[in-house]
ZADO-1210 file (C-alpha; in nm, 4 decimals, padded with zeros to 6 digits):
<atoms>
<atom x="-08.0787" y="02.1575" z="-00.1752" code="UNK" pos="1"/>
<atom x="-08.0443" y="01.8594" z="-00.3944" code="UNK" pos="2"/>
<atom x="-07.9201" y="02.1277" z="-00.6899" code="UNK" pos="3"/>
<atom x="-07.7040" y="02.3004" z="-00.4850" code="UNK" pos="4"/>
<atom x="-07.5216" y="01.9706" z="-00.4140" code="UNK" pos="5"/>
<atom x="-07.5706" y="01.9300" z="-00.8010" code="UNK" pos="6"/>
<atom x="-07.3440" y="02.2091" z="-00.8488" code="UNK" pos="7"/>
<atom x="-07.0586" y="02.2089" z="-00.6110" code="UNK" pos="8"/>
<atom x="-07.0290" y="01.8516" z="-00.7429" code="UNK" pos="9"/>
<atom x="-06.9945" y="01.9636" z="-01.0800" code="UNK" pos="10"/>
<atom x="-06.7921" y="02.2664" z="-01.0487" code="UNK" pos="11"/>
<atom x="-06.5632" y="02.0734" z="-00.7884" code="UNK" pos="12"/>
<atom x="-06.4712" y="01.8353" z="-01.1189" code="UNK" pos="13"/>
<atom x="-06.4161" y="02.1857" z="-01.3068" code="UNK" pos="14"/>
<atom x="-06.1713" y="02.3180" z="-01.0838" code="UNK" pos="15"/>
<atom x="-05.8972" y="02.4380" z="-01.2663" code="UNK" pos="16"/>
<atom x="-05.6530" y="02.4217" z="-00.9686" code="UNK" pos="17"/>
<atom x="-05.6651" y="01.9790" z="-00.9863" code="UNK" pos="18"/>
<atom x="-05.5550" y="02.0001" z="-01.3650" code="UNK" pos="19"/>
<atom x="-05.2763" y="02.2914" z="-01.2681" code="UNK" pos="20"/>
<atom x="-05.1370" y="02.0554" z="-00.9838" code="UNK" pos="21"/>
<atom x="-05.1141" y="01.7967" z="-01.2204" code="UNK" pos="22"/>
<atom x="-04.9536" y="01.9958" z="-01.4727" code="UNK" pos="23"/>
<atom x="-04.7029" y="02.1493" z="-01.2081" code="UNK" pos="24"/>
<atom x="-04.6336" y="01.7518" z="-01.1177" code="UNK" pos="25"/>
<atom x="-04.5865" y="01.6454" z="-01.4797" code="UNK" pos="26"/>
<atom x="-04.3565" y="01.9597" z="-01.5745" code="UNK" pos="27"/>
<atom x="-04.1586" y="01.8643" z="-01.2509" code="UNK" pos="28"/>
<atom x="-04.1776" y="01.4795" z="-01.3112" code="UNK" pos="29"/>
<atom x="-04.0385" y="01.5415" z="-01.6927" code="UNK" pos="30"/>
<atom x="-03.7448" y="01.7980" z="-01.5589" code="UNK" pos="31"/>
<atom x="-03.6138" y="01.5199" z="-01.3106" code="UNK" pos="32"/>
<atom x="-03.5960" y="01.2421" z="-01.5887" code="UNK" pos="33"/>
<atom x="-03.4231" y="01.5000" z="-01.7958" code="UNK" pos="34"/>
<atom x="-03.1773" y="01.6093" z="-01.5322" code="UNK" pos="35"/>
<atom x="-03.1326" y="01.2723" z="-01.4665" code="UNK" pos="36"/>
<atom x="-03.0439" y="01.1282" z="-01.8203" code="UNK" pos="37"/>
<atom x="-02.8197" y="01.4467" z="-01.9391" code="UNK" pos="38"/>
<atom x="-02.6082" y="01.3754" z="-01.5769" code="UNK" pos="39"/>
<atom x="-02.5831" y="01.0016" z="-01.7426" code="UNK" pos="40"/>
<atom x="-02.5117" y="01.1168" z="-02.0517" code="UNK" pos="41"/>
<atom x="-02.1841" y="01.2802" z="-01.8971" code="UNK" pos="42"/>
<atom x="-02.1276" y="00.9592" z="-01.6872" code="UNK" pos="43"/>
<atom x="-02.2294" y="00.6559" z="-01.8153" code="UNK" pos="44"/>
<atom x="-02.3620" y="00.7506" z="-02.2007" code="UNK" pos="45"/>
<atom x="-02.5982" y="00.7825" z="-02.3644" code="UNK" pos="46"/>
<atom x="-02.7329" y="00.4497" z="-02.3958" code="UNK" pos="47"/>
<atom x="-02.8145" y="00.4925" z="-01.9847" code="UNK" pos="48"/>
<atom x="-02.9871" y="00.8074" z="-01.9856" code="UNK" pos="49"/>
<atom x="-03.2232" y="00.6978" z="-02.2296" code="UNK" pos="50"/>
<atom x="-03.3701" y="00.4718" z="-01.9566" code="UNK" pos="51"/>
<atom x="-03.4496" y="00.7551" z="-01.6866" code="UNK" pos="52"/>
<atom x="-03.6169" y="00.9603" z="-01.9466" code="UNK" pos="53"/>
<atom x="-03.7936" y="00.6410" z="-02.0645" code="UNK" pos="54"/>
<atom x="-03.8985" y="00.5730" z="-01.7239" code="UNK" pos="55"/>
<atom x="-03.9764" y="00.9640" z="-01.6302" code="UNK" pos="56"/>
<atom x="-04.0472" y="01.2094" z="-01.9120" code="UNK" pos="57"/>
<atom x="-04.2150" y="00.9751" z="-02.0966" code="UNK" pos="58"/>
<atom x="-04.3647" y="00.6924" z="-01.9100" code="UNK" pos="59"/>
<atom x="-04.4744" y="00.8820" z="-01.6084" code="UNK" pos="60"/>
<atom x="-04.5839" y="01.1958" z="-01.7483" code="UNK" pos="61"/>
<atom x="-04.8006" y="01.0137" z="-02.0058" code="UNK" pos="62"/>
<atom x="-05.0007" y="00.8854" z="-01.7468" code="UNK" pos="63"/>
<atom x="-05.0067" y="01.1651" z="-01.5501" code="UNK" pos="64"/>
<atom x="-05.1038" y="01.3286" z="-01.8174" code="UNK" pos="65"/>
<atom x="-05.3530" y="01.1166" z="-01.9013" code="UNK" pos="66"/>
<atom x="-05.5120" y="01.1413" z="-01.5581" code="UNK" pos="67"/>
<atom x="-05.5129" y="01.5414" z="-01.6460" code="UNK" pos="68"/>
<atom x="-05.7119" y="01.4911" z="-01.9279" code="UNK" pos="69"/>
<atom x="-05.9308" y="01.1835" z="-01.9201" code="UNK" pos="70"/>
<atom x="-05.9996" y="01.1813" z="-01.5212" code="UNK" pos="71"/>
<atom x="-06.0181" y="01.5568" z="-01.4647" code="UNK" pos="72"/>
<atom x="-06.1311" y="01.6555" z="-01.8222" code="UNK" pos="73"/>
<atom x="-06.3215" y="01.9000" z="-01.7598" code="UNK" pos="74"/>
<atom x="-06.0630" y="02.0740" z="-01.4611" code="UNK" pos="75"/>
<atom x="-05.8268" y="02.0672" z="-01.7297" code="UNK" pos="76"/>
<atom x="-06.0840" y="02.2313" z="-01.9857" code="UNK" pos="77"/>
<atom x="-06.1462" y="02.4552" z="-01.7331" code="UNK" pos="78"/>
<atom x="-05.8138" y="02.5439" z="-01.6944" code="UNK" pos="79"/>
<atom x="-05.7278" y="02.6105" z="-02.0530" code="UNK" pos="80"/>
<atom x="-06.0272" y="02.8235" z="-02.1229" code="UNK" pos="81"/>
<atom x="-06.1758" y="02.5104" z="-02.3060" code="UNK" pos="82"/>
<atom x="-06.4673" y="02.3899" z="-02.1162" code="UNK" pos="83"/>
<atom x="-06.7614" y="02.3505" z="-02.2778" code="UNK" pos="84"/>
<atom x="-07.0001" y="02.2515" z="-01.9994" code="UNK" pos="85"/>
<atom x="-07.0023" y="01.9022" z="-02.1193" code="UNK" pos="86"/>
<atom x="-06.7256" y="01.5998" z="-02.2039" code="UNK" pos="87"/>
<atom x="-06.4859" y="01.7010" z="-02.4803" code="UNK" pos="88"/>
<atom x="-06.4026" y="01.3626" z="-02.6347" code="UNK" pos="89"/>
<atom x="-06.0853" y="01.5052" z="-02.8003" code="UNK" pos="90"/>
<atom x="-05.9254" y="01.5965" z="-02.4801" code="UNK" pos="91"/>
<atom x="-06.0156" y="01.2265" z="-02.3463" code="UNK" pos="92"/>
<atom x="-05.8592" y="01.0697" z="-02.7032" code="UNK" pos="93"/>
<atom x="-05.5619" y="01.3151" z="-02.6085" code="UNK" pos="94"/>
<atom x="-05.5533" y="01.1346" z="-02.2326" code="UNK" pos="95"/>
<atom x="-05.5599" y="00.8169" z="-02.4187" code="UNK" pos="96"/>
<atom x="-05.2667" y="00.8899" z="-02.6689" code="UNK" pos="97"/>
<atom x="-05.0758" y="00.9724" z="-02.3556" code="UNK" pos="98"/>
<atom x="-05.0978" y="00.6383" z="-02.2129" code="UNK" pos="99"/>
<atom x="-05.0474" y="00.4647" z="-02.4794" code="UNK" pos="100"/>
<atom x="-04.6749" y="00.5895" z="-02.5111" code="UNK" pos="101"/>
<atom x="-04.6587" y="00.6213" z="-02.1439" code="UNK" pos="102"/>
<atom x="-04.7675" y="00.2476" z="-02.0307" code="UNK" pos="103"/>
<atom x="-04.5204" y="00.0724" z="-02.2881" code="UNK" pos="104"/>
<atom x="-04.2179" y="00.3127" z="-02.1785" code="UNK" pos="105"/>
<atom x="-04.2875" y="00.2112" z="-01.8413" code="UNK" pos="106"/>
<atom x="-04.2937" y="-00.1529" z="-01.8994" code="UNK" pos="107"/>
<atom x="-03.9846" y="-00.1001" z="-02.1580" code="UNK" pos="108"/>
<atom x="-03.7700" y="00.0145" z="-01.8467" code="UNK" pos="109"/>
<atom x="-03.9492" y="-00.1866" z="-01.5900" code="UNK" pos="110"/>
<atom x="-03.8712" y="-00.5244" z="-01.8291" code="UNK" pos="111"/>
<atom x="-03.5517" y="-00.4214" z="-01.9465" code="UNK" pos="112"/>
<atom x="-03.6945" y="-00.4229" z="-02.2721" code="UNK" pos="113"/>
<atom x="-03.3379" y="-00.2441" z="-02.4331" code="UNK" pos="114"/>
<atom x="-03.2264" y="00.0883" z="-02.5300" code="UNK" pos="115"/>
<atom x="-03.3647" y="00.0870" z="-02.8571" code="UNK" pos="116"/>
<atom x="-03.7439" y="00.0009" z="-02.7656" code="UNK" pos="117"/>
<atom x="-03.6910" y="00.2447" z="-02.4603" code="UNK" pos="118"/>
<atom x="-03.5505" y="00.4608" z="-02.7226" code="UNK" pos="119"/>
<atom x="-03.8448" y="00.4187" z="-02.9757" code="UNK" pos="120"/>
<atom x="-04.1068" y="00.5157" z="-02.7157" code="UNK" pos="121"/>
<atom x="-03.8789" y="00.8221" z="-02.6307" code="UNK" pos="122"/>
<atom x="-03.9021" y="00.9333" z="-03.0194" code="UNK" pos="123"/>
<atom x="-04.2780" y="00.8293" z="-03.0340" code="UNK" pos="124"/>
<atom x="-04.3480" y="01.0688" z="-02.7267" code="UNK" pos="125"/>
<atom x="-04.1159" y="01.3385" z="-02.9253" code="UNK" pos="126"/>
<atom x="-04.3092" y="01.3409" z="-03.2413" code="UNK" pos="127"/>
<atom x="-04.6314" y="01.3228" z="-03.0732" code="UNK" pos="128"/>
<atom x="-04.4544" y="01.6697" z="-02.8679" code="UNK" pos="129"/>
<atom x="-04.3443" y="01.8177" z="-03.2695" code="UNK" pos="130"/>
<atom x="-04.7341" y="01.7716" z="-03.4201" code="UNK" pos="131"/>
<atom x="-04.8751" y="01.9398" z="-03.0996" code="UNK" pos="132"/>
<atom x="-04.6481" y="02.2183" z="-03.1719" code="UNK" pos="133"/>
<atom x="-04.7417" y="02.2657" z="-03.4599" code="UNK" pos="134"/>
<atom x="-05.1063" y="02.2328" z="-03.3902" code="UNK" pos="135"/>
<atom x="-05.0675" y="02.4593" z="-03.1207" code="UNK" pos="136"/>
<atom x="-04.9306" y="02.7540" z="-03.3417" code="UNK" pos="137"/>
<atom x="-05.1239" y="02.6733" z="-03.6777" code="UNK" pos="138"/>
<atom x="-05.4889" y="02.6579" z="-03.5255" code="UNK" pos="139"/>
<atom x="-05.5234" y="02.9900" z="-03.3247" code="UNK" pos="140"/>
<atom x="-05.8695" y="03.1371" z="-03.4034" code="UNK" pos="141"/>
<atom x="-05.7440" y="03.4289" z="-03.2368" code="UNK" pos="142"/>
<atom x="-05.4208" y="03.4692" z="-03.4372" code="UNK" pos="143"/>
<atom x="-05.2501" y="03.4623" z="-03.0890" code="UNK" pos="144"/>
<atom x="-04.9200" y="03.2140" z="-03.0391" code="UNK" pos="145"/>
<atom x="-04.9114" y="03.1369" z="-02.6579" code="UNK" pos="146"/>
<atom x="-04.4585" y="03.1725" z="-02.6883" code="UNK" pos="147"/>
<atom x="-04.3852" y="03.0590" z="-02.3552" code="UNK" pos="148"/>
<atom x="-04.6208" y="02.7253" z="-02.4221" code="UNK" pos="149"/>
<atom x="-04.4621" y="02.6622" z="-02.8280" code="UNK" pos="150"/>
<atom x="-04.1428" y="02.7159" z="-02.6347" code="UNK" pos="151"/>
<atom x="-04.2038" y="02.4949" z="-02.3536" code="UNK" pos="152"/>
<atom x="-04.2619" y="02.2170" z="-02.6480" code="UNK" pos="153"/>
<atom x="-04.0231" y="02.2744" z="-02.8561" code="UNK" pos="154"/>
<atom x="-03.7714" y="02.2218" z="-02.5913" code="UNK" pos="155"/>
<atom x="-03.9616" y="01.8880" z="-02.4665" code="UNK" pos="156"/>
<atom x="-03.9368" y="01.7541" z="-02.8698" code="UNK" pos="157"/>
<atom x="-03.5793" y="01.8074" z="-02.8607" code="UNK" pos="158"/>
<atom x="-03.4970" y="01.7149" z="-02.5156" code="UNK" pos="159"/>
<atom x="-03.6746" y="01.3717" z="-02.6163" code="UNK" pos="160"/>
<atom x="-03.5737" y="01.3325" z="-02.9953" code="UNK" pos="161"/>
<atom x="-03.2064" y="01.3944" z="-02.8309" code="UNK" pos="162"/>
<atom x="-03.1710" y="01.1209" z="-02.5777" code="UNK" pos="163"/>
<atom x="-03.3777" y="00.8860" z="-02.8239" code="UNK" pos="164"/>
<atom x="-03.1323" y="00.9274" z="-03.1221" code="UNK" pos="165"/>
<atom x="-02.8215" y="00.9784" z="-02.9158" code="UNK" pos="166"/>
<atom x="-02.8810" y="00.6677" z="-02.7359" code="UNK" pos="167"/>
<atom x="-02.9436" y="00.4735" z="-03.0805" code="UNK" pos="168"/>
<atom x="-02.6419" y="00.6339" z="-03.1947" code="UNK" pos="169"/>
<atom x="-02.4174" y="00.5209" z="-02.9003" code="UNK" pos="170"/>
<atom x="-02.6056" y="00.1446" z="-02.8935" code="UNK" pos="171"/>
<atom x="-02.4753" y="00.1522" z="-03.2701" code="UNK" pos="172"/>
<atom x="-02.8468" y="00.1090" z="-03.3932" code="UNK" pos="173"/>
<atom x="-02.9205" y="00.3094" z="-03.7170" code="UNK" pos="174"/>
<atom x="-03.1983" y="00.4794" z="-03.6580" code="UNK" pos="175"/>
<atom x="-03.2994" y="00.5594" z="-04.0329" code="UNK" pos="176"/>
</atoms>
């Protein structure tokens, strides 16, 4: 009895379907901040849509997505074909790097901070998008590119390295 219990306790924390709800609330969590700043971009600039995305795309799904990794590591490992029965520091570290960029954008918007730290955590989160990317299509073992995923990034780096430069740009802050 006691390993049965052993079991459904362990495969309940591999369920891939936590880690895909998660994923389904950070891809929708990211899509409202970006709705939100490009309708501010048309309406009030771009210096006020960097704070939606700030506060959305960036601060909330970092620590979503560090609950996705770190909490439910293994669900998530699970659900990428990664688990490997045991923790996988890596995707914990990966949790972490989440929240670091996350947390600060939060408190940047929450604070009032200004557009160019809200901006500089909106470029952080972008590169940290740009060198997953790459990752992503440089270390297949398999030779495989998963195109809908590279895509799905690619758009996130530019929707974020956008609003983060345009909103330096219109604040009159050289970013280089």
């Amino acid at each position: 009895m006691e390993n049965h219990t052993v079991e459904a306790t362990t495969s309940r924390w591999a369920d891939p379907r936590i880690s895909q709800w998660l994923m389904t609330l950070t891809y929708v969590t990211g899509a409202v901040g970006y709705f939100i700043g490009f309708y501010k971009v048309g309406s009030d600039g771009a210096e006020a849509a960097v704070g939606p995305v700030a506060l959305l795309s960036v601060g909330v799904v970092g620590v979503i997505s560090m609950v996705r990794h770190s909490v439910f590591h293994r669900s998530d490992a699970t659900r990428m074909g990664w688990d490997l029965g045991r923790r996988n520091n890596f995707q914990i570290e990966t949790g972490f790097a989440n929240l670091a960029i996350g947390l600060p954008a939060l408190a940047a918007v929450a604070f009032d901070w200004g557009v160019a730290v809200e901006a500089a955590f909106v470029f952080a989160y972008a590169l940290y998008f740009a060198q997953v990317t790459i990752l992503m299509v440089i270390d297949r073992e398999d030779g495989k590119v998963d195109v809908p995923r590279v895509v799905t990034m690619l758009l996130q780096t530019a929707f974020l390295g956008y609003f983060a430069l345009a909103a330096l740009s219109a604040a009159n802050i050289k970013p280089f």
